[in-house]
N, C-alpha and C positions, 0 to 999 in steps of 0.2 A: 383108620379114621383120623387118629392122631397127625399122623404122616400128612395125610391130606392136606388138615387145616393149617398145619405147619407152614405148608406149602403155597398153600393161597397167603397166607400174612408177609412171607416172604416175597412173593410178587407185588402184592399191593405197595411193600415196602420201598422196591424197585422203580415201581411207577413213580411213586409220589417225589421221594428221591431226583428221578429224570425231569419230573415239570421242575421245581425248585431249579434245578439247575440250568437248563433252559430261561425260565423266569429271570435268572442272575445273569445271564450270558447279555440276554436283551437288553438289561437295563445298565451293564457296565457300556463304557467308550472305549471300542475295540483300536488296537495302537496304530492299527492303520488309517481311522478316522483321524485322530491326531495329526499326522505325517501330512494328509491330505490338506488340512485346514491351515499347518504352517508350510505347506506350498502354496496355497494360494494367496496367501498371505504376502509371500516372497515377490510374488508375480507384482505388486504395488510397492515396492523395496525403491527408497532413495537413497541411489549410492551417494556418500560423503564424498566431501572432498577433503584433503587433512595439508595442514600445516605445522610447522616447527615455530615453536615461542622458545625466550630465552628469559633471565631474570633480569639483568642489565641492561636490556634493551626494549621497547616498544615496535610491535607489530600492527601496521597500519591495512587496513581493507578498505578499498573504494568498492561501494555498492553502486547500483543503477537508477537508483531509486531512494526517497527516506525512510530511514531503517524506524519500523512501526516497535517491534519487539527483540529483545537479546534472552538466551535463557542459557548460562552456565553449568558445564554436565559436572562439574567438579568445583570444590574451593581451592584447587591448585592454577585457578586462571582470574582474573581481574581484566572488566573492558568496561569498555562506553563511550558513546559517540562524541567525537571530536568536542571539542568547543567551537560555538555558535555554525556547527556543520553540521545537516541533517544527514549524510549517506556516509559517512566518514567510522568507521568501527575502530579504535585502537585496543590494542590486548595485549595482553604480557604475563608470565608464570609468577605465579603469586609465594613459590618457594622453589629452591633449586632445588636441580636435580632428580625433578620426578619424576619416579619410574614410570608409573601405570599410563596407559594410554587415554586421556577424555577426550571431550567432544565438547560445540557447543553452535546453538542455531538461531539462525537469523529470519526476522519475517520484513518485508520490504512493503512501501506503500503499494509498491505496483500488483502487490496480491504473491510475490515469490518468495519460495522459503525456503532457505539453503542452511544444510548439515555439513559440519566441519570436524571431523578427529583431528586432535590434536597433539603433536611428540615434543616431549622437549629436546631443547641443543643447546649446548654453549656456544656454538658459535653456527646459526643459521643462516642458512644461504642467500634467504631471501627474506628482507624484511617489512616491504613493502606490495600490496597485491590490489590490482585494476579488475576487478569480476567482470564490467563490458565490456576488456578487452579482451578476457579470458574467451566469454563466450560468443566474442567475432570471430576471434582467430580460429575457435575449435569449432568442431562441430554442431550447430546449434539443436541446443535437446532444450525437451519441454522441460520446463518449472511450474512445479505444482501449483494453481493457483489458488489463496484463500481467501475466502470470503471474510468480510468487513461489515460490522454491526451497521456500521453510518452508508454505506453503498449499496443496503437493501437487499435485493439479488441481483446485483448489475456485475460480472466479473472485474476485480480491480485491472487485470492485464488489458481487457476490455476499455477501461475508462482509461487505461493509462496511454494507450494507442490514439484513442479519440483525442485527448487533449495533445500528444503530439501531431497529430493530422491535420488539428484546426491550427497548430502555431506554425507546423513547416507549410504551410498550404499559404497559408497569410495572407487570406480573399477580402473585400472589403465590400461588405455585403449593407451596411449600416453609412447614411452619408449623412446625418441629419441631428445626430445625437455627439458632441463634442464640447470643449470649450477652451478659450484661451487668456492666460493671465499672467502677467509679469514674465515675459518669456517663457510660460510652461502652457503646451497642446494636448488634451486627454481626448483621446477620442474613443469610442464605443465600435467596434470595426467588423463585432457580427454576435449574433444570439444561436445559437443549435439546442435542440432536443434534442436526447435520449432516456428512453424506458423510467420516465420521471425527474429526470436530472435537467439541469439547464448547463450551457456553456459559454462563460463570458468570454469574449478576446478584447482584449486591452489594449494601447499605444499611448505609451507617456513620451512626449519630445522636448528635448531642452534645447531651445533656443536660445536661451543668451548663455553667457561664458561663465556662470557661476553657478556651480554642481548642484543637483536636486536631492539632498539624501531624504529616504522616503522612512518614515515614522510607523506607520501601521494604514492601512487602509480599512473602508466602510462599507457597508452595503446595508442599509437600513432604508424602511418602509416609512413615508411619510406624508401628513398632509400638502395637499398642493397650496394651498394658502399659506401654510410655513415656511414650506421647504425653500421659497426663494429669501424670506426676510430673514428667521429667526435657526433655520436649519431643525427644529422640533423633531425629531424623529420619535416613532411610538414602536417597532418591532425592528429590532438587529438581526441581520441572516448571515450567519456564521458558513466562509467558504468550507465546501469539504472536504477540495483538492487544487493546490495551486500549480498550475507544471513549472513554473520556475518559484527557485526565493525572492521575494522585494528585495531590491535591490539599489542605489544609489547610482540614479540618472547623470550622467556628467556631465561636461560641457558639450553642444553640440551633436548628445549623443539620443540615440532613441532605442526605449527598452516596449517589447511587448510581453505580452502573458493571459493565461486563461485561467477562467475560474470557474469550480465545479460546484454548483449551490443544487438544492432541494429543488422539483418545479414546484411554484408558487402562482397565483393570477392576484391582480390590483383591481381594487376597487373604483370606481368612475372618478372618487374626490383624494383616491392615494398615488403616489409617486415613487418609484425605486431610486435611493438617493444613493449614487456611487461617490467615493472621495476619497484622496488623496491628499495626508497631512506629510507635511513638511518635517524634519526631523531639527529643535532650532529654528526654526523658521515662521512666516506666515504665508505661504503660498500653501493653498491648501483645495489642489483644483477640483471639480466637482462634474458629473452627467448627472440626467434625469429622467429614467426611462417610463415609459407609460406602459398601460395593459395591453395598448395597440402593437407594441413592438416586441411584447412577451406571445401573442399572437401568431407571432406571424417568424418564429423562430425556424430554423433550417435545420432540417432533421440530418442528425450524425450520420444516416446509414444510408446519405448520399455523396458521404466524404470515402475515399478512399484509407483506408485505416492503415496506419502503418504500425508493425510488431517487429 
């Protein structure tokens, strides 16, 4: 009898034992869930591209676009965009002769973000690097695009396309909204929608022989009753994308550009006041747009997009 119950205690013991261990099997993460999860992981993998820096020297990278973000993988590197150049990265080793390999990455207005390892050399090959010409020449692979607080969910590559589209296209869709002073013509030359956004295209022309450097431009909301006498303006709309920099009009010369603002509509007794200040100067040319012509805006996704 003894024998017996011995014997039952040691099965029960068995049992219990086997769930326990079962129960621990299940709730551990078996090594081949792991391997699985950093393969697919792999499968979204952006290979870098890597460059040689030196201490002595400055390494310069043209981008395609204005560079939005830098983030440095090491304190063994020092950059930052050029002076008064928005696509322009310089960089250089911030102590010689470091051994370890870092990295470091770039985010571009146009929504693209590029990873770079980085090696040191004393004496590098190449000191200067063209990224669009890079990827003309090569193969053209996609660039991750990322999203921008201020562009809603409109992809930046997306909007970066649209605004070359509307500037290489250069339709003059607008015949009625212009003005002219002191040898300088601003004309208004088309309005487009997309997915919320509006798109200005621009033509500044310098007709007399003395250069037009341009100071900052305006887009503010105004009364119609002010806006001709006194310029009053009540609400500023700050562009969200310009596809070129303001630039200094020259003699003879004619610059255009498009602007990427919020969509907006006017009130019956307000006015979209555009302008153009003189840098030194007092020519300070001026449009007027109304609600009629916010209206009646040309939708991007009948322009042919260029990427």
């Amino acid at each position: 009898m003894k024998n017996l119950l011995k014997s039952l205690l040691i099965m029960m013991f068995l049992a219990s034992f086997n769930i326990q261990l079962k129960a621990q099997q299940q709730d551990s993460i078996p090594v081949n869930d792991t391997l699985t999860t950093e393969s697919r992981l792999k499968t979204g993998k952006i290979e870098p591209y890597w460059l040689t820096v030196t201490y002595d020297k400055t390494t310069h990278i043209i981008f395609p676009s204005k560079i939005r973000y830098v983030d440095m993988g090491s304190e063994y590197l020092i950059a930052g965009k050029a002076d008064e150049v928005e696509n322009v990265l310089r960089i250089k080793a911030a102590v010689r002769d470091f051994a370890a390999e870092t990295n470091f990455s770039v985010i571009t207005e146009d929504g693209s973000f590029y990873n770079f390892d980085v090696f040191y050399s004393r004496y590098p090959s190449t000191l200067n690097y063209d990224v669009q010409k890079m990827l003309q020449t090569q193969k053209k692979e996609k660039v991750n695009d990322v999203l921008f607080e201020d562009l809603g969910g409109n992809q930046p590559s997306l909007t970066e396309a649209a605004l070359k589209a509307i500037y290489t296209k250069n339709k003059k869709l607008i015949r009625h909204i212009g003005s002219y002073s002191f040898g300088i013509s601003f004309l208004l030359k088309g309005i487009y929608i997309y997915n919320g956004k509006y798109y200005f295209h621009t033509e500044l022309k310098n007709n007399s022989s003395v250069p037009f450097p341009i100071d900052f431009m305006t887009f503010k909301i105004a009364d119609k009753k002010t806006s001709k006498r006194t310029a009053v303006q009540e609400n500023e709309l700050i562009p969200l994308r310009t596809y070129l920099p303001l630039t200094d009009v020259k003699d003879t010369r004619t610059e255009r550009n498009v602007f990427l603002l919020d969509q907006f509509t006017l009130a019956d007794d307000k006015v979209l006041v555009i302008e153009i200040f003189e840098k030194n100067g007092g020519r300070h040319p001026k449009l007027e747009v109304e609600n009629m012509d916010l209206i009646h805006a040309k939708p991007v996704t009948e322009l042919k997009l260029i990427f």
